[in-house]
mmCIF file as Biopython writes it, N, C-alpha, C and O atoms, coordinates in Angstrom:
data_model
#
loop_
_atom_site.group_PDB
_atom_site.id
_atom_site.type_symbol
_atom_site.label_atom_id
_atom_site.label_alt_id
_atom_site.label_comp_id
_atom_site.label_asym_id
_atom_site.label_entity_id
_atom_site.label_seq_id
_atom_site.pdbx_PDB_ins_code
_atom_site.Cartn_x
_atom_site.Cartn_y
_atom_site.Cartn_z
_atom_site.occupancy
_atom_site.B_iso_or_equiv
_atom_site.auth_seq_id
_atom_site.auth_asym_id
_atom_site.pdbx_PDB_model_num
ATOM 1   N N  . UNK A ? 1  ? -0.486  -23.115 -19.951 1.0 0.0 1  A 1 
ATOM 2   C CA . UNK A ? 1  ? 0.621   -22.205 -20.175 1.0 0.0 1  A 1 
ATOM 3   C C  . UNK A ? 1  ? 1.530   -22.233 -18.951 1.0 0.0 1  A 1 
ATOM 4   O O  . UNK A ? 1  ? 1.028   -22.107 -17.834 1.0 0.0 1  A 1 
ATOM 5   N N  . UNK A ? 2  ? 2.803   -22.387 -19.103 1.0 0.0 2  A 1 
ATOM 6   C CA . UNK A ? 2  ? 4.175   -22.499 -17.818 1.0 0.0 2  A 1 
ATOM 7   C C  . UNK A ? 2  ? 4.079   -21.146 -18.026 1.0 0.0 2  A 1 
ATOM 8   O O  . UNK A ? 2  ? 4.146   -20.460 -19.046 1.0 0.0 2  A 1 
ATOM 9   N N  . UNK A ? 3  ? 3.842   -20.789 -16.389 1.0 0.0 3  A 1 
ATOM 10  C CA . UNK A ? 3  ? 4.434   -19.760 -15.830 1.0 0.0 3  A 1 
ATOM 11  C C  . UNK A ? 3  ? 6.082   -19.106 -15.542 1.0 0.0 3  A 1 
ATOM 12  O O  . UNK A ? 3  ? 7.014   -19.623 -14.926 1.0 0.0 3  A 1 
ATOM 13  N N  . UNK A ? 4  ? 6.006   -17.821 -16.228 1.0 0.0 4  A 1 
ATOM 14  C CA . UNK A ? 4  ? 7.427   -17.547 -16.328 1.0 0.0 4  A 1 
ATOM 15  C C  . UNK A ? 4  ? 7.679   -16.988 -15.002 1.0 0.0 4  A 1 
ATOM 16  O O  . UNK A ? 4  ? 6.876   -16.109 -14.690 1.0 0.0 4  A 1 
ATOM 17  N N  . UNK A ? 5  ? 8.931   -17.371 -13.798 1.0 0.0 5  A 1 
ATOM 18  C CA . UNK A ? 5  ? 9.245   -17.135 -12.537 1.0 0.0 5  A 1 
ATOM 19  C C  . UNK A ? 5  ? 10.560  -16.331 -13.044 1.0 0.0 5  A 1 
ATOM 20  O O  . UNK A ? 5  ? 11.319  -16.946 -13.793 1.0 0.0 5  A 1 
ATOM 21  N N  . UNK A ? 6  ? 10.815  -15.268 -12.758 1.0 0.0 6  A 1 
ATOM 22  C CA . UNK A ? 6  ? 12.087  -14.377 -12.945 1.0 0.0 6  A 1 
ATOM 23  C C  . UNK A ? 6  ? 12.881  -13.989 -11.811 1.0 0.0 6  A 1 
ATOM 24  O O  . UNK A ? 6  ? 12.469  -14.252 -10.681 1.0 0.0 6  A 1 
ATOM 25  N N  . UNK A ? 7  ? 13.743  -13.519 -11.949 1.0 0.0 7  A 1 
ATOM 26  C CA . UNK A ? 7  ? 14.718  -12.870 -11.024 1.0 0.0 7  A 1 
ATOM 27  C C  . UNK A ? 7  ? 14.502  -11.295 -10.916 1.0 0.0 7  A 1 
ATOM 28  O O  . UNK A ? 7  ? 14.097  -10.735 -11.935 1.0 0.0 7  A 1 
ATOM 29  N N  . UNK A ? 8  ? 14.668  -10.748 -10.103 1.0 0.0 8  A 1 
ATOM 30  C CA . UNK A ? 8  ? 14.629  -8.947  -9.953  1.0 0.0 8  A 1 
ATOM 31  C C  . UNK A ? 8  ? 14.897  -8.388  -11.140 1.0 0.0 8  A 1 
ATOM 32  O O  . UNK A ? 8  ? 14.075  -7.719  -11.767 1.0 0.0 8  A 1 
ATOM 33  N N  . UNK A ? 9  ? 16.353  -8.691  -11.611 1.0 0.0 9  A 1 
ATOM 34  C CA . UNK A ? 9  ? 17.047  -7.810  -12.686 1.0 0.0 9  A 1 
ATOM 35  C C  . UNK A ? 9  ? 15.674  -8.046  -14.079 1.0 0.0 9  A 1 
ATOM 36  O O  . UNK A ? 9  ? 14.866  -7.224  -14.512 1.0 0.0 9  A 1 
ATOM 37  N N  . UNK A ? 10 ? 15.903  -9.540  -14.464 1.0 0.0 10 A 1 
ATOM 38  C CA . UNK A ? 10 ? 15.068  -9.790  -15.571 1.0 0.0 10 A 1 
ATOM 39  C C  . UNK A ? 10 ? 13.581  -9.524  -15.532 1.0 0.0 10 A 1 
ATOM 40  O O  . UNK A ? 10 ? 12.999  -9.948  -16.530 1.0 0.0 10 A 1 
ATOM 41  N N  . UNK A ? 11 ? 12.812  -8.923  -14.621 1.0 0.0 11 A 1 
ATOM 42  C CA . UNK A ? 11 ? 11.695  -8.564  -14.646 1.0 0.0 11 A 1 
ATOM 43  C C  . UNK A ? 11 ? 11.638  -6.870  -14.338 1.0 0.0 11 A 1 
ATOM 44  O O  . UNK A ? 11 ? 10.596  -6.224  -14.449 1.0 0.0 11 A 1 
ATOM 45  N N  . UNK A ? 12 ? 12.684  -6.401  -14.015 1.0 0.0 12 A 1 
ATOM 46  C CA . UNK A ? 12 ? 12.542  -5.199  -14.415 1.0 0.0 12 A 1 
ATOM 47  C C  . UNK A ? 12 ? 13.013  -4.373  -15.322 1.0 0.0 12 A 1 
ATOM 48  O O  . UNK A ? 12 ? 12.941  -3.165  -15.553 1.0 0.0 12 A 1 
ATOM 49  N N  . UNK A ? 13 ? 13.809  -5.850  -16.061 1.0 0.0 13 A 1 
ATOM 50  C CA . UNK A ? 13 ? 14.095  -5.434  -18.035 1.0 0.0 13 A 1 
ATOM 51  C C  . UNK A ? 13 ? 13.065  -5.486  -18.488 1.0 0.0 13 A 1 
ATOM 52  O O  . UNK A ? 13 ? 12.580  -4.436  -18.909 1.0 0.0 13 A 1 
ATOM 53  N N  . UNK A ? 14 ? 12.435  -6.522  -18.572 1.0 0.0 14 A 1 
ATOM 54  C CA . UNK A ? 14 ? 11.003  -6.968  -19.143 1.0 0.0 14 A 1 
ATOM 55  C C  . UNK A ? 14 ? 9.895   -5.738  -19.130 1.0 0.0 14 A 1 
ATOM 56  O O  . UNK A ? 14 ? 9.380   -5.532  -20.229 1.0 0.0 14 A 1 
ATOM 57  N N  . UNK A ? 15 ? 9.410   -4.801  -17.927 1.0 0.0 15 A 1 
ATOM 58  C CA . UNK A ? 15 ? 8.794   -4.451  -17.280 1.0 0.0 15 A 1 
ATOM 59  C C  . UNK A ? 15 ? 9.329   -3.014  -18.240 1.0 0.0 15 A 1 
ATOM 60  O O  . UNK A ? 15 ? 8.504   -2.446  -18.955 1.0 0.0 15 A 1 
ATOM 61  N N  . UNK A ? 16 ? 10.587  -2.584  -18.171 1.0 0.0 16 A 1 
ATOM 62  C CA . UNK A ? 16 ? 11.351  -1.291  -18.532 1.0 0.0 16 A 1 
ATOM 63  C C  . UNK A ? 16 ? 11.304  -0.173  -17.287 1.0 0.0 16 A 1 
ATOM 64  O O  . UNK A ? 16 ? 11.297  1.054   -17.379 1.0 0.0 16 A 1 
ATOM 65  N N  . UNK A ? 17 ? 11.268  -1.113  -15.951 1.0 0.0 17 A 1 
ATOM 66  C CA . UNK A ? 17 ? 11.247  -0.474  -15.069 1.0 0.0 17 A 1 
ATOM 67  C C  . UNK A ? 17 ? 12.691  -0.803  -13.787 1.0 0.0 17 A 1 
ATOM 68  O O  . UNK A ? 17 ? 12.987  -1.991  -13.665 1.0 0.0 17 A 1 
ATOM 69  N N  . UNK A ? 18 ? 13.292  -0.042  -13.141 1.0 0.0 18 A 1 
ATOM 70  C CA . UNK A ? 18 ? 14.271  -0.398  -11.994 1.0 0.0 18 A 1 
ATOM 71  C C  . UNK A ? 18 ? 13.920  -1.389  -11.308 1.0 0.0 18 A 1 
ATOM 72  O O  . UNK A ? 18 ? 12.781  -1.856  -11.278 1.0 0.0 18 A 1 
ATOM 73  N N  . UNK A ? 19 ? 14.896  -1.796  -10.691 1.0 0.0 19 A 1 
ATOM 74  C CA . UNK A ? 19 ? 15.069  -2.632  -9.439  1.0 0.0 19 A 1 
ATOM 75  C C  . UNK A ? 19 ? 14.677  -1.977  -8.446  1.0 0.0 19 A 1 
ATOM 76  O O  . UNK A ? 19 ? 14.156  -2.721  -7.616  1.0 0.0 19 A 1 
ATOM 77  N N  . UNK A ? 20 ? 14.692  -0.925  -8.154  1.0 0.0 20 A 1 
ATOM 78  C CA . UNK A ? 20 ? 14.645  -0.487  -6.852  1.0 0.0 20 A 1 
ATOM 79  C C  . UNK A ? 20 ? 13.077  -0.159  -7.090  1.0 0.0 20 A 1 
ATOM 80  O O  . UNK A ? 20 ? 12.322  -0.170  -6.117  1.0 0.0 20 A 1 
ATOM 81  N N  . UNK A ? 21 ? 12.636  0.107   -8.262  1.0 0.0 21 A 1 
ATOM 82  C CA . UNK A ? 21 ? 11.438  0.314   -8.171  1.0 0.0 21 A 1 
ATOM 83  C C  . UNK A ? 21 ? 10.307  -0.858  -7.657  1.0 0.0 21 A 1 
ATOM 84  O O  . UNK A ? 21 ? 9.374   -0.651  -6.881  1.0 0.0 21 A 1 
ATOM 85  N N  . UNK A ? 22 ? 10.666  -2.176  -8.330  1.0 0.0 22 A 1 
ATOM 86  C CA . UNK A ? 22 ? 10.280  -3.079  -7.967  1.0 0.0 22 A 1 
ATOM 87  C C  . UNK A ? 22 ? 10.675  -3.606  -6.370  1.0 0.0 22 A 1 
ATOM 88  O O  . UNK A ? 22 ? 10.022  -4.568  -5.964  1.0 0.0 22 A 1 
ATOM 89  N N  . UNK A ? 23 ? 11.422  -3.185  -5.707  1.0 0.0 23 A 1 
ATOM 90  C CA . UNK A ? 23 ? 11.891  -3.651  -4.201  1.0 0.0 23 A 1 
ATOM 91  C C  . UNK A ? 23 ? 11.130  -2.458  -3.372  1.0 0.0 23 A 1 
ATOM 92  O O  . UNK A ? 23 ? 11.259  -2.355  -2.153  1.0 0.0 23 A 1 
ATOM 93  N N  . UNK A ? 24 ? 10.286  -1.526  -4.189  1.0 0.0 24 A 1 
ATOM 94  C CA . UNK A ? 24 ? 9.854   -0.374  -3.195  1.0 0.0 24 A 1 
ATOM 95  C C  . UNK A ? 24 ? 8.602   -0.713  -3.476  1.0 0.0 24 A 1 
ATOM 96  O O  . UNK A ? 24 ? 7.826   -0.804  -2.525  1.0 0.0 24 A 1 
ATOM 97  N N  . UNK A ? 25 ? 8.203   -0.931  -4.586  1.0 0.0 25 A 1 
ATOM 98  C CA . UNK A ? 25 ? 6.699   -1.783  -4.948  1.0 0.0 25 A 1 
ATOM 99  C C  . UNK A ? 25 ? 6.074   -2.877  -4.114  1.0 0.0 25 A 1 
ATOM 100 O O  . UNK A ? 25 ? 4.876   -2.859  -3.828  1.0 0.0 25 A 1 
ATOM 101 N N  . UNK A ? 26 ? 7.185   -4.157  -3.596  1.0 0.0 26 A 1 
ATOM 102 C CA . UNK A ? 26 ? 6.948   -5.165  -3.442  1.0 0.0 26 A 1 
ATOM 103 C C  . UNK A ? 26 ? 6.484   -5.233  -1.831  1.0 0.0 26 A 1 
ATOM 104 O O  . UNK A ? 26 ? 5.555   -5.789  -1.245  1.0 0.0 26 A 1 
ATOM 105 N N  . UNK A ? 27 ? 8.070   -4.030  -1.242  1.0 0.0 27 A 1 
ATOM 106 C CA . UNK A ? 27 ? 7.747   -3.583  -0.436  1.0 0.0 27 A 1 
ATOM 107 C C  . UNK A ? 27 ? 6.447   -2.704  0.402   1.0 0.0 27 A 1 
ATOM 108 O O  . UNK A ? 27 ? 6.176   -3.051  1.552   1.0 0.0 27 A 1 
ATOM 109 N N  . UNK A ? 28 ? 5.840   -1.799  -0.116  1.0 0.0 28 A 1 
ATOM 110 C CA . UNK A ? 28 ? 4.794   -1.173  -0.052  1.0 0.0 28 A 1 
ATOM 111 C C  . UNK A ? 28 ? 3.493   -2.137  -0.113  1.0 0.0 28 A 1 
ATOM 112 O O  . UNK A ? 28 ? 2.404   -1.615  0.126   1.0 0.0 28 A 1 
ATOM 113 N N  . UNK A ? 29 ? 3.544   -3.339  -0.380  1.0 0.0 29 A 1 
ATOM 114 C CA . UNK A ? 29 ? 2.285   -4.295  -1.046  1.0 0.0 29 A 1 
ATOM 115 C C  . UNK A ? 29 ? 2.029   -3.968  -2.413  1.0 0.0 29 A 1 
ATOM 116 O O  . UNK A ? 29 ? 0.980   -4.536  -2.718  1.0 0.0 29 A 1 
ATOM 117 N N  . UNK A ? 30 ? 2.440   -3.384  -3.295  1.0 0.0 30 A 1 
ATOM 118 C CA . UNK A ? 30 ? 1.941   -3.008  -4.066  1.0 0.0 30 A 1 
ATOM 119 C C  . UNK A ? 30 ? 1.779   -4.306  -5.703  1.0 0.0 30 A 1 
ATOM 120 O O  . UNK A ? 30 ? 1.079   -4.353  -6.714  1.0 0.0 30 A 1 
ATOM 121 N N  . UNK A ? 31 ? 2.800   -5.075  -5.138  1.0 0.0 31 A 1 
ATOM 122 C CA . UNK A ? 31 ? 3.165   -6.460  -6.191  1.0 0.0 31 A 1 
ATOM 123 C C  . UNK A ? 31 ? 3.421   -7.138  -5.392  1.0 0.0 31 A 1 
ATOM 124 O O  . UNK A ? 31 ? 3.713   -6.872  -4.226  1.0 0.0 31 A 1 
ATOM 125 N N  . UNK A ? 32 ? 3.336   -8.297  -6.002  1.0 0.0 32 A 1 
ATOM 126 C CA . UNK A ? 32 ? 4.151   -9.668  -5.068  1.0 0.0 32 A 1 
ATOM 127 C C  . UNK A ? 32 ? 4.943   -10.102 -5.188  1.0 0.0 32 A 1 
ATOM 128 O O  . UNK A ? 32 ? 5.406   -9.721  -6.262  1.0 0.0 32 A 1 
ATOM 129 N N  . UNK A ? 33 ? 5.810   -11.062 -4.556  1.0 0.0 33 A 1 
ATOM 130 C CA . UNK A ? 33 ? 6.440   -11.632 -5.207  1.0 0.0 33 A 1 
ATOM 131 C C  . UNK A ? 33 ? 6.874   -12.838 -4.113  1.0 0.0 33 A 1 
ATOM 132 O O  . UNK A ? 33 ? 6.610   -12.695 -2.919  1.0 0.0 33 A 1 
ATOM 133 N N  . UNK A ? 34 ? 7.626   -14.148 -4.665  1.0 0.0 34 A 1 
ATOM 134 C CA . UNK A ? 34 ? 8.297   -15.293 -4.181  1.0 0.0 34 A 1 
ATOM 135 C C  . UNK A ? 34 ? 9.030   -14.669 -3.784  1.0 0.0 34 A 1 
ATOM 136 O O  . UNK A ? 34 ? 9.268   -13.494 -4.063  1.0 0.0 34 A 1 
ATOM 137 N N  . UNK A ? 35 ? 9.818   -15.749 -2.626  1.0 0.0 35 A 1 
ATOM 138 C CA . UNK A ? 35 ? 10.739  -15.603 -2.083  1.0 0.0 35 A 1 
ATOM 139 C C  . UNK A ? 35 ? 11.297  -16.943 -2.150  1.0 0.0 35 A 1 
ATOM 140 O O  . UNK A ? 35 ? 10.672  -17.989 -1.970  1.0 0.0 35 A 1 
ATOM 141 N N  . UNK A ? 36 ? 13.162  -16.754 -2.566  1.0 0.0 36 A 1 
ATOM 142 C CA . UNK A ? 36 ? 13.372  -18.581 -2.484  1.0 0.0 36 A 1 
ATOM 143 C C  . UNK A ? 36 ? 13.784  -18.548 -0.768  1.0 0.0 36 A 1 
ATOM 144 O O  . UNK A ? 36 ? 13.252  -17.898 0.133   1.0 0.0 36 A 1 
ATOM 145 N N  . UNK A ? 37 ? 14.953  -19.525 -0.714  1.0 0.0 37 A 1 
ATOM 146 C CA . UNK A ? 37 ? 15.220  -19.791 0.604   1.0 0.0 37 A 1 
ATOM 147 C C  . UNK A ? 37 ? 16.030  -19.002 0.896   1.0 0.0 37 A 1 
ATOM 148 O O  . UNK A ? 37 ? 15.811  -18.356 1.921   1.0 0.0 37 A 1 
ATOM 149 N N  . UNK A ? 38 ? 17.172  -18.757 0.196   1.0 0.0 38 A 1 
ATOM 150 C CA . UNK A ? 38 ? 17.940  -17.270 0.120   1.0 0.0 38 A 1 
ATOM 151 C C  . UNK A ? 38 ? 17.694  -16.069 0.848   1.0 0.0 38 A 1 
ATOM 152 O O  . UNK A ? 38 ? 18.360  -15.450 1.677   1.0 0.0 38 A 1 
ATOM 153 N N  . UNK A ? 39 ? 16.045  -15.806 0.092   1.0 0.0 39 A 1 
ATOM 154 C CA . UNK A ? 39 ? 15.252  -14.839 0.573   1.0 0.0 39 A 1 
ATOM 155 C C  . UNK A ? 39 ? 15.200  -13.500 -0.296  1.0 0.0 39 A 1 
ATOM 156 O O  . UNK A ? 39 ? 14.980  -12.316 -0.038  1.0 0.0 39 A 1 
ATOM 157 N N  . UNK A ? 40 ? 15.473  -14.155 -1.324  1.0 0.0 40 A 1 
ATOM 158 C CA . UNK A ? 40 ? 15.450  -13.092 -2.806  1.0 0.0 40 A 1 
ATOM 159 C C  . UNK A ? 40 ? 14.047  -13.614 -3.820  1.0 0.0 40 A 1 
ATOM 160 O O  . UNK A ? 40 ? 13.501  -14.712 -3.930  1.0 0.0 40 A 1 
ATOM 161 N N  . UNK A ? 41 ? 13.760  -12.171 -4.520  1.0 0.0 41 A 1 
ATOM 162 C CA . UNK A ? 41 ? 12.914  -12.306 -4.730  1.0 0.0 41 A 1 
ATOM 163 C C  . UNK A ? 41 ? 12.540  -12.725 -6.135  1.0 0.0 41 A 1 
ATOM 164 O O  . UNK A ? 41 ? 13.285  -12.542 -7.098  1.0 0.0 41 A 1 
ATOM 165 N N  . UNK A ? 42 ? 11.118  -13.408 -6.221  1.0 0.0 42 A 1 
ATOM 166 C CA . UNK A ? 42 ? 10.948  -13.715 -7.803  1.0 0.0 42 A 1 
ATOM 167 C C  . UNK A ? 42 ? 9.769   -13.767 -7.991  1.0 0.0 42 A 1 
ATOM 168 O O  . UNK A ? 42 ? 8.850   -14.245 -7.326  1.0 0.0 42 A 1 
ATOM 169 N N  . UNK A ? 43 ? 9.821   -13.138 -9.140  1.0 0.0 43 A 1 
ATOM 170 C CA . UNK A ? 43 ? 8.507   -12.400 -9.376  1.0 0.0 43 A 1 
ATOM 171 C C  . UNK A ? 43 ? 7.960   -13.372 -10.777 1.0 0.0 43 A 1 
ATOM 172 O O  . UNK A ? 43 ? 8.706   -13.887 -11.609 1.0 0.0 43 A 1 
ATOM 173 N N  . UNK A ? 44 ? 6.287   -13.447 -10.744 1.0 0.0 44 A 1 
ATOM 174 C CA . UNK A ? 44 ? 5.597   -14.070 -11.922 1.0 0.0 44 A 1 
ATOM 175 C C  . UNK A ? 44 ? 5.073   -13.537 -12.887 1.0 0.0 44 A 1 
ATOM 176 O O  . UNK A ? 44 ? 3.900   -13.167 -12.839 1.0 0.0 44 A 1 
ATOM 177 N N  . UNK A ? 45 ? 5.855   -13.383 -13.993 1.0 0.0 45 A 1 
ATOM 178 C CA . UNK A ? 45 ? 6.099   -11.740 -14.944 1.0 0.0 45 A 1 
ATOM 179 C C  . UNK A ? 45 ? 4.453   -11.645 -15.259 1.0 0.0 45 A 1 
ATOM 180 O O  . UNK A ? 45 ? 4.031   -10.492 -15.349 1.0 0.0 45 A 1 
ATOM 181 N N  . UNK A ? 46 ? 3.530   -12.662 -15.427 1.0 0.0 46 A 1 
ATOM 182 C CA . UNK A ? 46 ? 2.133   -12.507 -16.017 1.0 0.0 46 A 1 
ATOM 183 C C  . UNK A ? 46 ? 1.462   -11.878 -14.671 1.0 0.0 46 A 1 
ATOM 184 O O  . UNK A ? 46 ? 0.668   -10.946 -14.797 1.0 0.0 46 A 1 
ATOM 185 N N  . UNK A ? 47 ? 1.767   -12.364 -13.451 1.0 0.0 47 A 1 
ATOM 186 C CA . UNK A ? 47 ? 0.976   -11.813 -12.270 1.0 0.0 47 A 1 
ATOM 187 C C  . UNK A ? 47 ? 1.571   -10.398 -11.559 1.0 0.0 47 A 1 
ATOM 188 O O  . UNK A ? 47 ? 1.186   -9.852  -10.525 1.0 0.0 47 A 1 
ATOM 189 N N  . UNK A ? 48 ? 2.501   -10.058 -12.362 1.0 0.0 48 A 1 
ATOM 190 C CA . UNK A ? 48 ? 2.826   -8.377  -12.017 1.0 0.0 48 A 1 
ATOM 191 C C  . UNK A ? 48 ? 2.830   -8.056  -13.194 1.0 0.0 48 A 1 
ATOM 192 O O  . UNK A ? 48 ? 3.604   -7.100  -13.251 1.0 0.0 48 A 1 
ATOM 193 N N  . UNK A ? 49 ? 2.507   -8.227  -14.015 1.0 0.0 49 A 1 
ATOM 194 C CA . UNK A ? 49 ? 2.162   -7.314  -15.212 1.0 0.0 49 A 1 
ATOM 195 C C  . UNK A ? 49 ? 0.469   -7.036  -14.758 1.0 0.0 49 A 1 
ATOM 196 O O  . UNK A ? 49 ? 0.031   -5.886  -14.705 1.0 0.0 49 A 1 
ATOM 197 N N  . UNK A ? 50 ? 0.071   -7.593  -14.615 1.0 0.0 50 A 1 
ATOM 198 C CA . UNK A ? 50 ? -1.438  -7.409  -14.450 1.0 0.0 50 A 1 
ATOM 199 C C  . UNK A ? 50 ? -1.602  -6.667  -13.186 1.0 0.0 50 A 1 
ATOM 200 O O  . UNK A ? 50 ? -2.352  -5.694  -13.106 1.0 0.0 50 A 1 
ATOM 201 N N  . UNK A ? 51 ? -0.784  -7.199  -12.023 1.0 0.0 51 A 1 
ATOM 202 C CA . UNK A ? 51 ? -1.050  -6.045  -10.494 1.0 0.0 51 A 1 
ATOM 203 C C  . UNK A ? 51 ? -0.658  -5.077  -11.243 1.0 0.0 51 A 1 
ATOM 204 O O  . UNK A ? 51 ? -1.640  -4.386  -11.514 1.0 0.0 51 A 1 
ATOM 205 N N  . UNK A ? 52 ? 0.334   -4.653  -11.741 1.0 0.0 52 A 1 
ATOM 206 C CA . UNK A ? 52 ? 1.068   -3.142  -11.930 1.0 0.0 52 A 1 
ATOM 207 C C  . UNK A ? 52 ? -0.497  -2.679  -12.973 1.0 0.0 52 A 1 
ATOM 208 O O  . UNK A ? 52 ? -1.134  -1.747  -12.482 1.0 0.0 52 A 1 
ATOM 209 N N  . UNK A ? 53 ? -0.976  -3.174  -14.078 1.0 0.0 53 A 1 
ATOM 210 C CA . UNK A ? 53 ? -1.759  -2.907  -14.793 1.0 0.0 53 A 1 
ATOM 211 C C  . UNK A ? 53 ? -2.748  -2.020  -13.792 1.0 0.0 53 A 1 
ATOM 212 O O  . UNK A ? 53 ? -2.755  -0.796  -13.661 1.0 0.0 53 A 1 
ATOM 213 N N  . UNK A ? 54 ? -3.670  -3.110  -13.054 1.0 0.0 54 A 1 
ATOM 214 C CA . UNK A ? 54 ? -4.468  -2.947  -12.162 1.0 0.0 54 A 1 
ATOM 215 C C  . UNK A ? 54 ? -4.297  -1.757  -11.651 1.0 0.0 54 A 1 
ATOM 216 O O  . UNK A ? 54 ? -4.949  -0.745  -11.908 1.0 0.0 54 A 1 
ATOM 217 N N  . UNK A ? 55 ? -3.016  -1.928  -10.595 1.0 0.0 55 A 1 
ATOM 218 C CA . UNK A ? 55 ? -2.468  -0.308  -10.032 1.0 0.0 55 A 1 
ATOM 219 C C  . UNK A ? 55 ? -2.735  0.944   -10.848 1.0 0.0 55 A 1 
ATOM 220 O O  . UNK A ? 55 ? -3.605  1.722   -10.457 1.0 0.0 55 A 1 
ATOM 221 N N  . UNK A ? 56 ? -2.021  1.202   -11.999 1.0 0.0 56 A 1 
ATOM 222 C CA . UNK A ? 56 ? -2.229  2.097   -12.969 1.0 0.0 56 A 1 
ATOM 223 C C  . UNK A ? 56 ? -3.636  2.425   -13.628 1.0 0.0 56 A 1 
ATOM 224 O O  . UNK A ? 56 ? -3.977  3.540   -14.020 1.0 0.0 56 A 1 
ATOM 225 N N  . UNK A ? 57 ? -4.485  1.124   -13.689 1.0 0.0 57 A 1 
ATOM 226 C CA . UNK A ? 57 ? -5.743  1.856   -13.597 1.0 0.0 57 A 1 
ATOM 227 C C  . UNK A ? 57 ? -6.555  2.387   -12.636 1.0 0.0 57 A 1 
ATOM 228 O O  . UNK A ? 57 ? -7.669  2.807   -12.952 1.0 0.0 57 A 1 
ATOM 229 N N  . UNK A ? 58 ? -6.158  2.432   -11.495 1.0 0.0 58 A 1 
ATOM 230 C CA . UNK A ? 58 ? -6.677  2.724   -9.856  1.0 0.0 58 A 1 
ATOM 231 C C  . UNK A ? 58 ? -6.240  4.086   -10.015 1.0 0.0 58 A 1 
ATOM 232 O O  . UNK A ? 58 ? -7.109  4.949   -9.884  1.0 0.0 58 A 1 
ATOM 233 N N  . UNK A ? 59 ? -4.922  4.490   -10.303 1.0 0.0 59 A 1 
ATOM 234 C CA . UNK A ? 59 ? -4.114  5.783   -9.804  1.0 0.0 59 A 1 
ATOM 235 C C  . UNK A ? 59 ? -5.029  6.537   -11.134 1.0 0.0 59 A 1 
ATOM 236 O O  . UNK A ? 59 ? -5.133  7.715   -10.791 1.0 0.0 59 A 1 
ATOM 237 N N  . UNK A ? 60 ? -5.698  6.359   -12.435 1.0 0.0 60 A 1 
ATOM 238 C CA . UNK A ? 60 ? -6.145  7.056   -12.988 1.0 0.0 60 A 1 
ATOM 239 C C  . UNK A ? 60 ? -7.637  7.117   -13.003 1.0 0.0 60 A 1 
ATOM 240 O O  . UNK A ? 60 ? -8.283  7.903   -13.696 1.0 0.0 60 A 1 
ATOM 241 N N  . UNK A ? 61 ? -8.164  6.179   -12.142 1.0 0.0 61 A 1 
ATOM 242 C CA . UNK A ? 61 ? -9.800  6.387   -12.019 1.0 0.0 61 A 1 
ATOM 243 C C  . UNK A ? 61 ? -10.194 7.230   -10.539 1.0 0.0 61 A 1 
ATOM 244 O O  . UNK A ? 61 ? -11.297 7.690   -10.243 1.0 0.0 61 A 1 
ATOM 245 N N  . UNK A ? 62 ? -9.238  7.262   -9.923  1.0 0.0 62 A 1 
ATOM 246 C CA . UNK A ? 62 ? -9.097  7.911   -8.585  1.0 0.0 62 A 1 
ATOM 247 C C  . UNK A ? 62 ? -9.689  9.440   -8.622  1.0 0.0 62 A 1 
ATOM 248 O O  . UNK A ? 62 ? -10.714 9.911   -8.130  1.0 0.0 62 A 1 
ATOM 249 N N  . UNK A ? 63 ? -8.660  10.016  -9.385  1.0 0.0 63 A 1 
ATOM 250 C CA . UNK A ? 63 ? -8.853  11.589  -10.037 1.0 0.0 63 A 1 
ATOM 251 C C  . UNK A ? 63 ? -9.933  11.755  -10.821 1.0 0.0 63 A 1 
ATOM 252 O O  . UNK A ? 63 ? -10.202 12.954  -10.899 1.0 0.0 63 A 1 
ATOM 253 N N  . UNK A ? 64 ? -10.749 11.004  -11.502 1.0 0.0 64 A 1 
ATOM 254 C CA . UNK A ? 64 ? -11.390 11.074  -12.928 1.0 0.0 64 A 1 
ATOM 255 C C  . UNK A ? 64 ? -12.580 11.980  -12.175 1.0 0.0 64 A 1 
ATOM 256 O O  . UNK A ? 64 ? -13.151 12.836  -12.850 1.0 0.0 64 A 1 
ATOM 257 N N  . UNK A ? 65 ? -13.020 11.752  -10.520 1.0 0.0 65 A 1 
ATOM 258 C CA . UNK A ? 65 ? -14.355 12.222  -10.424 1.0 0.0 65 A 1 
ATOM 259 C C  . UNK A ? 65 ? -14.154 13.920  -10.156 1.0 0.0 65 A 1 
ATOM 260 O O  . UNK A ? 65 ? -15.026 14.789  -10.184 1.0 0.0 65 A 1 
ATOM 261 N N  . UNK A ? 66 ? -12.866 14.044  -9.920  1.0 0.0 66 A 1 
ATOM 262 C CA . UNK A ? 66 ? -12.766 15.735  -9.359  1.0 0.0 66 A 1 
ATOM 263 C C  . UNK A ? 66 ? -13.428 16.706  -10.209 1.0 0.0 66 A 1 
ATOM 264 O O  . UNK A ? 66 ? -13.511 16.522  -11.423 1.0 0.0 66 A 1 
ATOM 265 N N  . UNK A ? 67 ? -13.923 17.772  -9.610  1.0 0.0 67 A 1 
ATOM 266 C CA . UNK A ? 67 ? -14.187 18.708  -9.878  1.0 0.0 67 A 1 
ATOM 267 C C  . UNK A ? 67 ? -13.594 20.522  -9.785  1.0 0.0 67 A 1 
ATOM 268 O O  . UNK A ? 67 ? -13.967 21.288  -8.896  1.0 0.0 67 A 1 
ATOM 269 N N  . UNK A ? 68 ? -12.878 20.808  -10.620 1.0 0.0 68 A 1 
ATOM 270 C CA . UNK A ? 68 ? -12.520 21.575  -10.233 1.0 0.0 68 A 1 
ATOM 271 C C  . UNK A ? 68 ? -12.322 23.072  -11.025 1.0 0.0 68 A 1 
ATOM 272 O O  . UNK A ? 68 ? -11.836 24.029  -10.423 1.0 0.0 68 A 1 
#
């Protein structure tokens, strides 16, 4: 399977999420992403769909043990 390599805008259509969200994500470590020579970024829509996945199941197993 070819890996789909995107641009900012088109992966955070894809995603249904901002740009800035993704530049504060990428920033933080939280996703990855390429960089060309430019120094803009591009992201591998199958390998941040799955970090972001990942993430989102972390932020909800985190809480699951509280007691309160």
């Amino acid at each position: 399977m070819e890996r789909k390599i995107v641009n900012i805008s088109t992966a955070a259509r894809e995603l249904g999420v901002s740009e800035q969200a993704l530049r504060a994500w990428h920033n933080a470590g939280v996703i990855t992403a390429l960089r060309t020579p430019g120094n803009h970024r591009r992201f591998d829509l199958e390998l941040l769909r799955r970090q972001l996945n990942m993430e989102t199941q972390n932020e909800h197993t985190e809480g699951s043990g509280r007691i309160e």
